[in-house]
Every structure is written in C-alpha cells, then in structure tokens.
N, C-alpha and C positions, 0 to 999 in steps of 0.2 A: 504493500500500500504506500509505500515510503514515495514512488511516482505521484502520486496523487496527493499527496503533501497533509494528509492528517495525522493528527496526533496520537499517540498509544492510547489516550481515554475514550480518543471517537473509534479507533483500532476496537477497543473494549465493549462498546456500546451498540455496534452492528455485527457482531455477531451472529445472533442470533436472527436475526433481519436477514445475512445470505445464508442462512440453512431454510429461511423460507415462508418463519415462522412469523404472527400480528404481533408488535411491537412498541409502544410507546417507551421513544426517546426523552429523559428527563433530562436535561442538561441548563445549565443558570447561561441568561444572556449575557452574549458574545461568546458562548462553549462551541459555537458552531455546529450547531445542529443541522443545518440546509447544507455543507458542506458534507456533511457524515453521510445524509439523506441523499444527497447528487450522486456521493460515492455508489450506494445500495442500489438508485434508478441503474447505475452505468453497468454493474456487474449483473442486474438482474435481468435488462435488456441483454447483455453478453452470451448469459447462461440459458436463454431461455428461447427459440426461435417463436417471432411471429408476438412479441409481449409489447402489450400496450402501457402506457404509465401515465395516469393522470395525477397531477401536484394541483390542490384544492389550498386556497388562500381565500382569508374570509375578508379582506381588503382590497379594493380597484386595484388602487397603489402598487401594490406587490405581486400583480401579477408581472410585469414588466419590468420590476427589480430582480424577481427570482430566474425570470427568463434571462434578463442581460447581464445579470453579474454572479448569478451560478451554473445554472444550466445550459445555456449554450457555449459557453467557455468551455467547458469538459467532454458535453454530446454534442453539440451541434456541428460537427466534422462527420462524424460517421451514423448520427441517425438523425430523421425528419421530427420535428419541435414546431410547435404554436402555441401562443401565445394569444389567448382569448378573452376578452373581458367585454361587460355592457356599452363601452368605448367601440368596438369593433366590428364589422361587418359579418367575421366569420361567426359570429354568436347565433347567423339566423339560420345557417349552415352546417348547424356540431358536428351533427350524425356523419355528416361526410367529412368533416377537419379531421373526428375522431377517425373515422376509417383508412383517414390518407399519412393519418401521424404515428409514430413512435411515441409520441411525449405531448402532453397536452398539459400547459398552466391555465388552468382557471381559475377564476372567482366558484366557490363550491352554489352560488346561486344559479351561477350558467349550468352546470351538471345536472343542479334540483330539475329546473325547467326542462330541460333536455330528456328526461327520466319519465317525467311524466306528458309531456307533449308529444302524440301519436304521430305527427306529419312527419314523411317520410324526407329526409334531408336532416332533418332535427332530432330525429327519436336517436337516445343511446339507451342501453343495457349497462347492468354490472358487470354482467358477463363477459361485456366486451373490453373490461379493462384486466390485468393480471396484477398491476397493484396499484395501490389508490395510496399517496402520500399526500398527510393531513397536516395544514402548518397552521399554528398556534393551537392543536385540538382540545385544550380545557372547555374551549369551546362548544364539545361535543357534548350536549346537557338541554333536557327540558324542549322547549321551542326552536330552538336554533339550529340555519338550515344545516351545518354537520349533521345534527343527529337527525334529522327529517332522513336524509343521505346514508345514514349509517343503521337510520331506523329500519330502511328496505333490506339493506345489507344481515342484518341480525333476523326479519324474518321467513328471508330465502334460507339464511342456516339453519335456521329450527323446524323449517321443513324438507328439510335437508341435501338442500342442492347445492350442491360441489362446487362447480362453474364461480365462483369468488375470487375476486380479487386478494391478494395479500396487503394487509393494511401497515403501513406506517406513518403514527401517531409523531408530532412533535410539540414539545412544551418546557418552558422553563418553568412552569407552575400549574400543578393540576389545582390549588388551593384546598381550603378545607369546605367548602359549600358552607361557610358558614359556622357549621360545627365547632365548636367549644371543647371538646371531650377528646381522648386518643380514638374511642371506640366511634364516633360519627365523622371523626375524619379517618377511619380507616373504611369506613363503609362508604363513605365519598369519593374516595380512590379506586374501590372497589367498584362504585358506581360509574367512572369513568371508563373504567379497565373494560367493566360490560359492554356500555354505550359504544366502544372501538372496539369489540372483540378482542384484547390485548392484553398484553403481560406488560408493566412497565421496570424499563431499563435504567440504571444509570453507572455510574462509574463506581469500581471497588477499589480494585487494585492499583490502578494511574490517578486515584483521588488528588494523591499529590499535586501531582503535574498537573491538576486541572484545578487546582488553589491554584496555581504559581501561576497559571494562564489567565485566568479571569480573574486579578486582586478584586477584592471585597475594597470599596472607597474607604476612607475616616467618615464616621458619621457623628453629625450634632445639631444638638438643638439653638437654634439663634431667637431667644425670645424676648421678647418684649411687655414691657407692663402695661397694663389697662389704661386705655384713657384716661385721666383723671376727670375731664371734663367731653361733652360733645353734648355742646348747644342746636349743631345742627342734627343729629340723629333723636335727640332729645326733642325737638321741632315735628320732626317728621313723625316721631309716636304721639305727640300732641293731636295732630291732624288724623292718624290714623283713629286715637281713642273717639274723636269727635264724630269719624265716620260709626265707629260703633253706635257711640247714643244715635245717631241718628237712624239704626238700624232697629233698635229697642229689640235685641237678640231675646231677654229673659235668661235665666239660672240654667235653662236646659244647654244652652252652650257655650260651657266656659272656654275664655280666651289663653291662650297659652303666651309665650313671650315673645313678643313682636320684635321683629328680625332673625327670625330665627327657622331653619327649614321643616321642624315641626310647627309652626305657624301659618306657613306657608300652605302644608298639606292640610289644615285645619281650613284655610278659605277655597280653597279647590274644593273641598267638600262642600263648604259653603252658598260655592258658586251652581256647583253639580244640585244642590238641593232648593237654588231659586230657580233654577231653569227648570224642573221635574214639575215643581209645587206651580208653577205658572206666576212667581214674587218675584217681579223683573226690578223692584228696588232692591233686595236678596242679593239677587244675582249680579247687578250692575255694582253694585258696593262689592263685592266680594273681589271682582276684577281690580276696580282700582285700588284695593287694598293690597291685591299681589303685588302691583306695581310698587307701593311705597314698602313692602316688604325686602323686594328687588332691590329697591332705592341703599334701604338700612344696610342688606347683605353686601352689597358694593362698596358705602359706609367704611363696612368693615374688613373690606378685602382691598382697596383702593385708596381713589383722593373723595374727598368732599364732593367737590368738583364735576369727578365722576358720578356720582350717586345724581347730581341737582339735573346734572346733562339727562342721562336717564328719563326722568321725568319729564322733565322740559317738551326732550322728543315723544313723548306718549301722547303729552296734552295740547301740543300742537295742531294734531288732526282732530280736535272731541267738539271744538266748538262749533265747525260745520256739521256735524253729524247728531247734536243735542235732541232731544225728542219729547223728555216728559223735566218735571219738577225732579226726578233722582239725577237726571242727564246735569240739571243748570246747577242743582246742589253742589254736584262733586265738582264740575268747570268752575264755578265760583270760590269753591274752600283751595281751588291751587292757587286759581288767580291772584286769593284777598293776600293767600301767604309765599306767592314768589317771589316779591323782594325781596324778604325779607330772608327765604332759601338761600337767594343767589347772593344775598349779604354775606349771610352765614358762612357759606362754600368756600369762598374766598378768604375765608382771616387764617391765617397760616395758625396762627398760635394754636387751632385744637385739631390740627393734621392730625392723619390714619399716624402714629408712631410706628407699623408695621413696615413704613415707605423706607423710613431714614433708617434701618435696621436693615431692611434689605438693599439700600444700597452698600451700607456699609459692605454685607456680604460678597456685592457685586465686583468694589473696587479689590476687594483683597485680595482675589483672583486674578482680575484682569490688571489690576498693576503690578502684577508680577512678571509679566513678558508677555510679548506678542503674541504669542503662540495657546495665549488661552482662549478654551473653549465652553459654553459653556448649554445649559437647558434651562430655562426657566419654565416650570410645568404652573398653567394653574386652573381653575375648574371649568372656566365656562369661556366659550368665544367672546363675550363681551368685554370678560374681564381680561384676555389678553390682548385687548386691541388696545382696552384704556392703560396695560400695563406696557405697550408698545408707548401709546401717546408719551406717559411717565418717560420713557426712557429717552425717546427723541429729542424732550427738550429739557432732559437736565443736562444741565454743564459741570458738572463733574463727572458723570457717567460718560457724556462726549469727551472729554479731555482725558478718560482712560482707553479711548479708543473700541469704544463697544460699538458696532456696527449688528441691531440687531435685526429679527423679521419674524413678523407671525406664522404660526404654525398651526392650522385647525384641521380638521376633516373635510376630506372631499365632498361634495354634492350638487343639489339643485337650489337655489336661491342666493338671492344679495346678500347672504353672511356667511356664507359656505367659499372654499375654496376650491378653483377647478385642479384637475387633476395633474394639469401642465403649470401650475401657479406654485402646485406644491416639489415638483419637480426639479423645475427652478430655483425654490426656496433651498431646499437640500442641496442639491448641486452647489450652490453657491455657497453653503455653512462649508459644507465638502473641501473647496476650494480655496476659501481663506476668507473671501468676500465679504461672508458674513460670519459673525462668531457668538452669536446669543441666538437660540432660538426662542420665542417665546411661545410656548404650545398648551395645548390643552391634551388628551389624554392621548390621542392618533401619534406621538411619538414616544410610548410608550413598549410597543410591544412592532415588531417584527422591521421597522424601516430602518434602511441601511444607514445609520448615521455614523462619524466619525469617532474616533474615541472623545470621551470629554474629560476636564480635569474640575466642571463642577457643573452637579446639577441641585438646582433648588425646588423644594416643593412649596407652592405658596398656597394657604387656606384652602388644602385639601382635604377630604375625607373620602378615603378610598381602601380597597380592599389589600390582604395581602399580596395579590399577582399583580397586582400596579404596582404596589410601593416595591417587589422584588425587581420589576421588569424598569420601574426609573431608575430605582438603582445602579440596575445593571448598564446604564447610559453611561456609566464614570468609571469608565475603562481606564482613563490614561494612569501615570504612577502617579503617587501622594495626591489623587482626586481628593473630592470631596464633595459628602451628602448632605445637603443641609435644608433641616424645616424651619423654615421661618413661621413662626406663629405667636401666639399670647399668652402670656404666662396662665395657667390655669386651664386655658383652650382644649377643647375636643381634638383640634386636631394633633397633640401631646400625645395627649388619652389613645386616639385611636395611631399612631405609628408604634407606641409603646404595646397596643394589642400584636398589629399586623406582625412584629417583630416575635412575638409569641407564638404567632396563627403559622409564620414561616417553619420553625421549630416543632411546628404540632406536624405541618403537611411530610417534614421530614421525614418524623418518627413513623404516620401511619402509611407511609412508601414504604420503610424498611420493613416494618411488620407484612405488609400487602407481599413482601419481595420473601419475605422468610417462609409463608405458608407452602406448606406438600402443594405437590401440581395438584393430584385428584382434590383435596380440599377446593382449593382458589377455582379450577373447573367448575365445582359445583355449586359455590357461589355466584359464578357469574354466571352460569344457566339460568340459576332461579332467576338473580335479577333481569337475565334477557326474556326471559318468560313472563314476568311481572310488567316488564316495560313493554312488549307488545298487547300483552293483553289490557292494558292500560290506556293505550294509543286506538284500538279499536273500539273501546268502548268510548271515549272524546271522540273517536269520527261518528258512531253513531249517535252520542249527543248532540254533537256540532248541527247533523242531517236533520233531526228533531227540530233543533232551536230554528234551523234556518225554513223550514214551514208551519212554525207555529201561528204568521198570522200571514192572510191573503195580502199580496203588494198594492191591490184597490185600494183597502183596507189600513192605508197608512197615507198619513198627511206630514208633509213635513215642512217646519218653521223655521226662521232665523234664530240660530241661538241667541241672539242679543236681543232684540226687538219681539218677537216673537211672531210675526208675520206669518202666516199661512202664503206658502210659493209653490208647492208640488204636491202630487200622489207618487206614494210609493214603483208606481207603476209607469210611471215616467222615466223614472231611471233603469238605465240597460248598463252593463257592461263590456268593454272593449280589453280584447285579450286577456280575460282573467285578471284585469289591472285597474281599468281607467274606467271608473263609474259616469256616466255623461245623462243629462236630460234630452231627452229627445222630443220631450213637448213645445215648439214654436212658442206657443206664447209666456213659457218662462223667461224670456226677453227680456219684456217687463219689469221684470220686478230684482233686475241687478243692473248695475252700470259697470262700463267699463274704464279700467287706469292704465298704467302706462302695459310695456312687454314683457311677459315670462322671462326669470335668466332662463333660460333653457334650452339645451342644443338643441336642433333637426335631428326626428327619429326615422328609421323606412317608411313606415306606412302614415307618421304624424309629424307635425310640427308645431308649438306652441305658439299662440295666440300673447292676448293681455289679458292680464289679470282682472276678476271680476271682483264685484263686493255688492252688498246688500242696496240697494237703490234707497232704503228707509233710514237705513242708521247706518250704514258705511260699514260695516263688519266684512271680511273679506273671508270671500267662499270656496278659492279657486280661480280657476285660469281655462277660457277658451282651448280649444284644441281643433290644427284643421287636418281631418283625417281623409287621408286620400284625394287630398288637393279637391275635397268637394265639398263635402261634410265641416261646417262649424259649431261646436260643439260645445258647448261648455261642461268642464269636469269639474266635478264637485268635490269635497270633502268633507263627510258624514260629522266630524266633531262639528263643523259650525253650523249644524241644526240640530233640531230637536226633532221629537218622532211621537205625532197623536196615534196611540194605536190604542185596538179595544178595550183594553187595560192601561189605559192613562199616556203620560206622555213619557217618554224612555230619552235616556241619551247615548251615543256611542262615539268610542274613540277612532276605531276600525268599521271598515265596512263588514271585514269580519264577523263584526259583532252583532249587524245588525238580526233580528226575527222573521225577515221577512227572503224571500228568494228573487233574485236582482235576475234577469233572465238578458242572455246575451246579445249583442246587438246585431241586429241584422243590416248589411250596409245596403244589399238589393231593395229586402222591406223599404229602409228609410228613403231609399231617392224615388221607389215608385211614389212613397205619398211626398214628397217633397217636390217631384217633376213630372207630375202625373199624365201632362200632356207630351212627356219624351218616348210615355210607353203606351200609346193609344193604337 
C-alpha cells in the first residue's frame, strides 16, 4: 500500500473492507478517511470484474471535492467516474451514467430518487451497484435520506437477496443519540451499526501514529463576565412585556425568560395556537415577539447595533401591509420607541463584552505571523454576516491583517450561498487570500479546508459530533480551540457535557467492538427487524393520514390575515415536489415582487415571488413550467387549512390530511387553450 501513500492506521482500518466484509470506518477529522475509502473503491474495482461503486455525500458541495481531489487523482486513468449532483444535467439521466460508469459521486438524494422513479433512463437498483460508500454516515438514522437508502438495503436482506452491494460506512463520530448512560450509547452504536448493516472499525494497534497524525488543539475557555448593565436589551423586554399585557394571556401560560431559545419555542406555540383558534391578535403578537426575541438573542451574540438593524429591517415593510387595531398597535409601540432603540445601540459604554474578548482572541493569533489561519464558527447566517460587518470595520482587526469571508450553506434564496460562491470562498482561504473564515455549521464536517492554527466557537450550543468535527478544523501544531462565551453561560455547561458525551461515544464503540460476532449478529437483526417493521407501519399511517379528508373538502387561508384563497382541490403537484394552484382565479388574491434567486431547471424556471394581496405575507414564487404553464407554487406553512375538524396547520406538504393529486400538463392546457384542441 506504501504506492498509495496511507498510513499503517488507515493500512489497519480497511482491512476488513478488502476481504469484502460492511464496515464502518471511525476515524477523528483529518485521519483520512476518503483516502483509506479511494484506496478500498481502487482495489475492489481491481478485484472484482464488471463492479460498480457509488460514493453517497449528503452535501452538493462534496460531490465535486471528493471527485477532484480524491477520486479521480487515483481512478480516473484507468476507470470511467461521474460526478453527479442536482447542479447537473446527468441527474435526469442516472440509470444510464450508472450503467456507462465504474464510479459514481453522488448526492445520496440523487440515488433516493433514482430508486424509486420507474422511467427508464433514471430507474437504478441496488443490485446494480457492488459497493455503496457512505460519507459522513452518522447520518444514517431516523428520516434521513441514508437510511431511506439503507432502509431498502436492510429489507432486500431480510428477505434475503444476495445481489447487495458491500457497504462502506465513514465517520468521525457516530455520537451518543443523545444518550446519557454507557448502556444507551452502546445501543446507539449498535443502532447505527444496524441502520449500515456494519461492524464499526477503528485503529488499535497504529493508535499511536494516529495521535501523532491528527494532534488534538490546546483547548480553553475565553470568558467573559455579564453585562453589568444593558439598557438597550432591558428596553427591548420593556416592549416585549407591554406586548404581553396587551395580549391578556391569563395564568394558563406562563412566560418563560425572554431572550432566550426556550422562549422563543414558547411563542411559536403561541403563534401555532392563534392561527388554529382563528385569535389573529394571538397570532400576530406572537410573530413580532419572535422578532424582539431574535432582537435580544443577537443582543447577546453580537453588537447592539446589530440587534436594532434586525428590527429596523422587519418593521420597514409592516406599515404598508397594516390591516386591523393589533397590525397599528404593534407598528406604533416600534415606532413610539425607535429612537430611542437606535439611541440606545449606539452608546459604546454597554457593548456585547463578548466583542472585545473575542477580538482579543483574534489578535493573539493573527499577530503572531502571516501564516495564520483561522475559523470562526457561529450559529446562525445572520449572525455571521453581522460578525463579518464586526470584523471589516475594526481597525485593529485590519491592522492584524485578517482578510476574512463568510461561510454558510449552499441553497435557494437571498441569504443562502450559491455553490460556486462557496467554492471561491474556500479556494481563496486555501490560497492565502483569505485567512478567517466566518461560518456557520456547513464547515464543520466533511469540506476540504486547510489546516488551521485556531478555531473559535462563538454562542454555540451544539452536539458532541460538531464540537469533535470543529475541533478537528485545528490541525496545524500548537492550534488552538477556543469558546468564547459568558461566564456562567450554557454554552460552558454544554462543551463541558459534549466533552463527556465524546468519552461516552468512545467507550460504547469499544464495548460494541468487544462483543462475540454471533452476539453483535443478533442484535442487529433484531434491531433491522424492529426498524423495518417500524417503517411499514408509518407508511401505512402516512397512507391513512393522507385520505383522511376529501381535497373539496378543505379551504385554505392566509396564515397571517386569515383570508379564504383556495380548495384543497386546487392544488396539484408537479414531480412529487412543487405543489402549484391550478385554479385561474387565485390571481386575485396574491401580488406579485421582484425575481426568485433561482436557477433555470429542465422542464421549469422560476418566476417572482408572490405574497398575500391583503396583508403582504409571502406565499411562494411563480413557476413557468414548460415554457407555457405559469404557475404559482405554494408553500403549505403560510396557510392554514379549514377542514371538517377545524382548522389545522402544517409545516410540510407532507403533512398535510388531504391527497394533493398530480398535475396533469395535457389536462391543464386543454382547459387553458381550449380553442387549440377543437
């Protein structure tokens, strides 16, 4: 293996992978696990005539990092490799990429689809692949498409067809699900082990050498004491209490501590139970209290500054869309107290203290030579844009030579980043160009980043396989790991858990790894048995739920205003995806704003964005499908749903009770151009 340039513990860890056998790789970020895994694709295409090999990435992103910077460096000379994502034309085509490739990267969504879509050119099998290599598989649990993917996989073997691929699993952290106890996080291991059909692997003997490969950072805490003072967060609960009296809640629902994200979940209930009860003051209160919630948590994670900007831009668009006495209330109680906000925001003297502690953090690195690099993780897009703004225009951050740029998730909308933006982004950290990333969780786990010699986590609260997989970001020597947060803070509390939860996931891998084969076998039988017949019984509720009422039979509202705009029966579905009205005269009752971000898809292209004609609540976005059809699509959270049993809400179309029936494009253009087919 010495040609192929891995190390004695990746040597140790695929073993068992070329005799043939399902395997989950455990290995701590940067151990090189896609390296070990490129190795096992090369020799098992080698050994095997006629062997297909799909690489499932649960990321757009990494599909075309794992193709150009592992996988065709090693195969792509002597076997046929594609690279396929929702980005790409051959998506509409698998059935045939699969048929004409050796090696297939995917997104594990393109597979799902491909699995279960019967047209010929698109339809694949399991069968047709001989091993199926799984990156980040912790993954593999509950809803998510791996185990949808892995769920078909486990019930062709229990009824026991052969024709399967060999699975290899990869992870730097299966975590503890949660679990507290040795004995729930061995069943959570065990519960992964099932869900991949697998035995998991990691290093015994070469342990050494793989300390000495991946150092572990210096870790510490950088904290900071409590505000002593905050007149302007103190303003903002002012305002908020006032919206309470004016709600006159009663005993039956106590308030919990406002800014805080049990508070938060406490007005989302709030708001879910104006919209149901048909209490559009309820509900309209409970909205703009998330926002001053929002306001406080920013507060607390940022500047002043930021928290009032927040606002500012919410209540900008309210006063064109005002409608009753709760609409002019809540516009009036920002209005009477924005100056006095934006007084507030600006006095330096009762600043976040979390700002000047973390730059302190910042400079101590970067003034140490050019060559540092660093991450700054923190929870939410907003907050790293505002912690970008922070950083661009302090002058002693510029005068250390920090050259930083955001980092979020790829997507669809104005606050999303495209997939070539993020590209760029990287390349350029990569490079030199830039040397701070400011990211939110997407660079955490699987993107090809440089070594760093510090990453920061700021006002996070996150699981053990985050906090191991940032960690594992601070490769370079003498790194460093540092939480900034508040003295006494959750987020303390919870790094001091995850650091235990890590230690827990250890011990019940080595226990998982100590049990007799026959035992371990026959726990994960049970559990593959338990988990299919588990899954069939949610399809036949699902089936139930989804005709429990006729689609005539349902009227649906503006979740904000409450307007009656559709029947049930109005809405059709496009490719199992894009729910659309197909009734003409729901025109009416939305207007239209500016353009979707949205690329050009085959058969569609995105329109402008629609919203409520009454109150301006935004619904969705046109779509023109087949260059003929304008359509607009909906989405189900922003109505409500009158059905024979009151009125419902849902998040998902998913979720709704009723059966959405698919759209027919001949139907629609005969009644649409009825004189084209006379």
């Amino acid at each position: 293996m010495a040609d192929f340039g891995l190390y004695e513990y990746q040597e140790e860890v695929v073993q068992r992978a070329l005799r043939g056998e399902n395997i989950i790789i455990w290995l701590p970020t940067g151990g090189g696990k896609t390296r070990a895994a490129v190795y096992v694709a090369k020799k098992h295409l080698e050994n095997n005539p006629g062997a297909k090999v799909a690489v499932l990435v649960n990321k757009v992103h990494l599909v075309d990092q794992l193709y150009n910077k592992e996988f065709k460096p090693y195969l792509g000379r002597d076997y046929s490799l594609v690279s396929i994502s929702g980005d790409c034309d051959q998506k509409d085509f698998f059935g045939c990429e699969v048929k004409n490739s050796d090696l297939v990267i995917c997104t594990a969504q393109i597979l799902e689809n491909a699995l279960t879509n019967q047209e010929e050119g698109k339809h694949v099998k399991l069968s047709q692949f001989t091993l199926l290599i799984i990156d980040e598989c912790h993954h593999t649990h509950k809803e998510g498409v791996y185990n949808k993917i892995m769920g078909r996989y486990v019930a062709q073997k229990l009824k026991g067809e052969r024709r399967l691929p060999q699975i290899l699993g990869l992870t730097a952290s299966p975590g503890t699900g949660r679990a507290k106890s040795i004995e729930g996080a061995v069943e959570h291991v065990l519960q992964i082990c099932a869900n991949l059909d697998s035995v998991i692997v990691s290093s015994k003997v070469y342990a050494p050498e793989l300390k000495k490969k991946v150092p572990r950072p210096r870790k510490r805490f950088d904290i900071v004491d409590r505000r002593p003072q905050d007149p302007f967060g103190d303003h903002l609960k002012f305002m908020m209490q006032f919206i309470h009296d004016f709600m006159a809640l009663g005993p039956d629902f106590p308030v919990r501590e406002f800014g805080t994200q049990e508070y938060e979940a406490d007005v989302v209930i709030l708001e879910k139970k104006g919209v149901t009860d048909r209490n559009r003051l309820l509900a309209q209160c409970a909205l703009h209290l998330r926002q001053y919630n929002d306001a406080l948590l920013i507060n607390d994670t940022v500047r002043m500054v930021d928290a009032f900007r927040v606002l500012e831009s919410y209540y900008s668009t309210k006063s064109s869309t005002a409608m009753d006495g709760t609409d002019f209330f809540l516009l009036g109680l920002y209005q009477e107290n924005k100056v006095e906000l934006r007084k507030l925001s600006g006095d330096a003297r009762f600043e976040n203290p979390k700002m000047g502690k973390l730059q302190n953090t910042l400079l101590e690195q970067f003034d140490q030579g050019e060559h540092s690099r660093g991450i700054l993780f923190s929870k939410t897009r907003k907050s790293t844009h505002c912690l970008y703004d922070w950083v661009s225009n302090n002058p002693a951050l510029q005068r250390a030579g920090i050259r930083a740029a955001i980092l979020t998730g790829a997507g669809n909308g104005i606050n999303y980043m495209t997939q070539n933006e993020q590209k760029d982004t990287i390349r350029n950290f990569r490079l030199g160009s830039l040397n701070l990333l400011i990211s939110t969780s997407v660079a955490e786990e699987g993107l090809d980043i440089p070594e760093c010699n510090l990453v920061v986590r700021y006002g996070l609260l996150t699981n053990e396989i985050a906090q191991q997989q940032a960690s594992g970001r601070a490769r370079a020597i003498d790194s460093v790991y540092s939480v900034v947060a508040q003295a006494g803070g959750r987020e303390v509390r919870r790094e001091l858990l995850n650091e235990c939860l890590e230690d827990l996931t250890g011990r019940a891998i080595g226990e998982v790894q100590r049990m007799e084969p026959r035992e371990f076998q026959m726990k994960i039988t049970d559990l593959q048995t338990e988990a299919l017949l588990t899954r069939q019984l949610a399809e036949q509720l699902k089936i139930k739920k989804k005709s429990r009422f006729s689609a005539a039979t349902i009227q649906l509202s503006c979740r904000d205003c409450f307007v009656l705009v559709a029947f049930g029966n109005d809405i059709k579905v496009i490719e199992n995806a894009h729910h659309v009205n197909i009734n003409p005269d729901f025109e009416r009752y939305y207007k239209t704003g500016g353009q979707a971000p949205l690329k050009t898809f085959e058969d569609w292209e995105p329109g402008r964005v629609i919203s409520c004609a009454a109150c301006g609540r935004q619904w969705g976005m046109e779509m023109v499908y087949k260059k003929i059809a304008l359509l607009p699509i909906l989405a189900i959270e922003n109505f409500a749903m009158e059905t024979p049993e009151g009125r419902k809400i849902a998040k998902k179309w998913k979720n709704v009770e009723f059966t959405v029936e698919e759209f027919k494009f001949s139907t629609y253009c005969h009644n649409k151009f009825p004189d084209m087919f006379d």
